[in-house]
N, CA, C and O atoms as CSV, one atom per row, in Angstrom:
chain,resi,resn,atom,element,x,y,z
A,1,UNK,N,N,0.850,-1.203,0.000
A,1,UNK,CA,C,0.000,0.000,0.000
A,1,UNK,C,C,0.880,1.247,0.000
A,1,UNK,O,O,0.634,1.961,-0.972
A,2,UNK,N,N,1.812,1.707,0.784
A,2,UNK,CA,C,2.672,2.611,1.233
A,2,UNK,C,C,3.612,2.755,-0.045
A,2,UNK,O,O,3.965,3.822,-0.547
A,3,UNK,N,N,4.028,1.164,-0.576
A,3,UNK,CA,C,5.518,1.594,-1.833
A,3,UNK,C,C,4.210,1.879,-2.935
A,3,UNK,O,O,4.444,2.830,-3.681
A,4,UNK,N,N,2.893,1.218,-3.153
A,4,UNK,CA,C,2.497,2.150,-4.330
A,4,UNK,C,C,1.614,3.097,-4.452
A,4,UNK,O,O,1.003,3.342,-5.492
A,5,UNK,N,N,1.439,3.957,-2.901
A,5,UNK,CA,C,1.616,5.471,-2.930
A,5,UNK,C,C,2.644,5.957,-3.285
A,5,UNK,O,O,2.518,6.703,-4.256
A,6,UNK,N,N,3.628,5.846,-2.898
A,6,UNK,CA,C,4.798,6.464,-2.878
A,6,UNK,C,C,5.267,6.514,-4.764
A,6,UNK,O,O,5.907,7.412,-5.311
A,7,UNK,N,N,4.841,5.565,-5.259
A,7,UNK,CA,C,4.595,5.496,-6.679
A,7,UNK,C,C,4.055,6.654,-7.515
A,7,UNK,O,O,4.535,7.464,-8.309
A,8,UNK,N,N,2.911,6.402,-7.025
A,8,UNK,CA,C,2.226,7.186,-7.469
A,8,UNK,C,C,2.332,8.904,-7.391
A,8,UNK,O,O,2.185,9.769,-8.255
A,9,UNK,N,N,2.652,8.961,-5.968
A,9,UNK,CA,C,3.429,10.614,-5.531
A,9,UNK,C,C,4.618,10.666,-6.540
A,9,UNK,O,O,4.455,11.722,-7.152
A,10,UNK,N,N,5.307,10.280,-6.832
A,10,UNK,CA,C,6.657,10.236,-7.620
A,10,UNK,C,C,6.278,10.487,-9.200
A,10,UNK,O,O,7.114,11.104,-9.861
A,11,UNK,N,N,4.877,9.980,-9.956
A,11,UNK,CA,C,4.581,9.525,-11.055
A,11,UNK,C,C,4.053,11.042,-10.799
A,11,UNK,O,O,4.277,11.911,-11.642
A,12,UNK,N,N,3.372,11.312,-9.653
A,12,UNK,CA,C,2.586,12.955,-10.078
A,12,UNK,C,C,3.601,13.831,-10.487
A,12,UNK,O,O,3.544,14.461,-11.543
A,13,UNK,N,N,4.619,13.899,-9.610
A,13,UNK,CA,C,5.708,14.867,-10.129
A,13,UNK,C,C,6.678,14.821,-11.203
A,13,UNK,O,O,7.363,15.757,-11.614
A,14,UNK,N,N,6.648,13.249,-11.735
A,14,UNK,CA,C,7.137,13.126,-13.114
A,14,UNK,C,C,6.433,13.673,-14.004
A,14,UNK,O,O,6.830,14.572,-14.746
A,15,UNK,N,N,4.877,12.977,-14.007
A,15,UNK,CA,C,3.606,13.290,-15.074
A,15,UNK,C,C,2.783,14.305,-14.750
A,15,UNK,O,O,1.730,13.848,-14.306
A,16,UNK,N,N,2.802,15.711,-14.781
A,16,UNK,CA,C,1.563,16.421,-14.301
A,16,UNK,C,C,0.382,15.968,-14.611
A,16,UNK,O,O,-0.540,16.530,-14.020
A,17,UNK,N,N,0.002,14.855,-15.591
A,17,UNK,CA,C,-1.210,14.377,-15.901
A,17,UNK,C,C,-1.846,13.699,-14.902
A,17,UNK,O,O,-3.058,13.534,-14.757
A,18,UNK,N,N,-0.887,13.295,-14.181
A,18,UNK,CA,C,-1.045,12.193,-12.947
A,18,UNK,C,C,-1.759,12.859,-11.969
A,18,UNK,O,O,-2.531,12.289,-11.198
A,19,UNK,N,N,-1.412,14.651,-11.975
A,19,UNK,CA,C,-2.296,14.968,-10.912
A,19,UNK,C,C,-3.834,14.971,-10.984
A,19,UNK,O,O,-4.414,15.083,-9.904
A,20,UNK,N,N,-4.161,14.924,-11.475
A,20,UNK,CA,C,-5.366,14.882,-12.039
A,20,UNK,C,C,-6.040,13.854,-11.179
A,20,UNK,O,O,-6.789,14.215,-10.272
A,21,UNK,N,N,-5.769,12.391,-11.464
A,21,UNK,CA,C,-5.905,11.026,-11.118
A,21,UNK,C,C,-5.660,10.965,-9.784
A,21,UNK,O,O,-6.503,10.416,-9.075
A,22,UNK,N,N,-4.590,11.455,-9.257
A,22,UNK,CA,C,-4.137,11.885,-7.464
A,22,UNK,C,C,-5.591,12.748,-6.742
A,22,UNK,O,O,-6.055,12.520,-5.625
A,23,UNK,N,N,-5.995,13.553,-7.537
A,23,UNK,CA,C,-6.698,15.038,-7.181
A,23,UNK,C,C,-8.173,13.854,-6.878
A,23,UNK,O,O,-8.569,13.833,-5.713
A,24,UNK,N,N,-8.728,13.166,-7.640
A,24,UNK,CA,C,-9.781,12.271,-7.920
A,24,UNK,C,C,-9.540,11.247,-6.860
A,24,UNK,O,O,-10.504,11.095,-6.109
A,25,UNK,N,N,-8.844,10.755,-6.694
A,25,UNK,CA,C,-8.078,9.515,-5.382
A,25,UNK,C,C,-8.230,10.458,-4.074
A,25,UNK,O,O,-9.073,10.213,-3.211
A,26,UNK,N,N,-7.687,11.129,-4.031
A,26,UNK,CA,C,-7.827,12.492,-2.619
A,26,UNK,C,C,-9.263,12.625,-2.486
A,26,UNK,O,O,-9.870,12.211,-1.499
A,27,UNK,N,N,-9.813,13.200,-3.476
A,27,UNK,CA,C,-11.536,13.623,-3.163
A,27,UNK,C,C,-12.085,12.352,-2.895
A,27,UNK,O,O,-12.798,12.296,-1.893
A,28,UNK,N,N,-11.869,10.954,-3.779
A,28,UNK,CA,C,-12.961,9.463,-3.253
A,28,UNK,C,C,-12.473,9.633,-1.847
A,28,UNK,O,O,-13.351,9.694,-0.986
A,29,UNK,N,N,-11.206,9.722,-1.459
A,29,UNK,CA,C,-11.082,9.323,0.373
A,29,UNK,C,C,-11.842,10.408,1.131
A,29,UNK,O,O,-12.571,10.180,2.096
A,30,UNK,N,N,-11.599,11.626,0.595
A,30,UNK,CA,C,-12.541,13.038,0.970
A,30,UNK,C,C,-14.278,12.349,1.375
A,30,UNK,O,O,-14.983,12.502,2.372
A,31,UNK,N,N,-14.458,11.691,0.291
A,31,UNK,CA,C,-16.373,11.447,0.576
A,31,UNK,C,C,-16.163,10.249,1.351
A,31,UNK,O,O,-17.170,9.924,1.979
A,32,UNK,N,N,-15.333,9.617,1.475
A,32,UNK,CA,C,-15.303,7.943,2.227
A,32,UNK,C,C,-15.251,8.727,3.654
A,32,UNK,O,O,-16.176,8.752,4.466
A,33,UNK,N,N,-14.172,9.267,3.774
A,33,UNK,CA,C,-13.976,10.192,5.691
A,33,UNK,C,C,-15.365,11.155,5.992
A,33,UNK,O,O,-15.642,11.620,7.098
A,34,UNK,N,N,-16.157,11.341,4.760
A,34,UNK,CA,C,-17.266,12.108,5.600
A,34,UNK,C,C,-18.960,11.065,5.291
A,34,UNK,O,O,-20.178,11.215,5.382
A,35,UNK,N,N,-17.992,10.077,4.915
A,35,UNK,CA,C,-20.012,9.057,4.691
A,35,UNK,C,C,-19.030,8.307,6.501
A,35,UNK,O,O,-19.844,8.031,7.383
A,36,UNK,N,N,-17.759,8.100,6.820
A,36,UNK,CA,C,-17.177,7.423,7.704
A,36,UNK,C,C,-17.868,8.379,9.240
A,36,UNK,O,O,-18.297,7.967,10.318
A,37,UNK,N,N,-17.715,9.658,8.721
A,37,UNK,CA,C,-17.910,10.517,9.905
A,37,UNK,C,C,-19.458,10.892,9.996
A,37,UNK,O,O,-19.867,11.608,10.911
């Protein structure tokens, strides 16, 4: 889980396209922590 975040953080700053896909991954955990809360 941890080495393919860390992937993925690395791939954002290689690929700016990647942020995009990061930005979308951030917001699903965003609605998961407030259907959680």
């Amino acid at each position: 889980m941890i080495g393919s975040y860390l992937l993925v953080v690395l791939g954002s700053f290689s690929y700016p396209f990647y942020i995009e896909i990061v930005i979308g991954i951030i917001i699903e955990y965003m609605s998961e922590n407030t259907v959680i809360h």
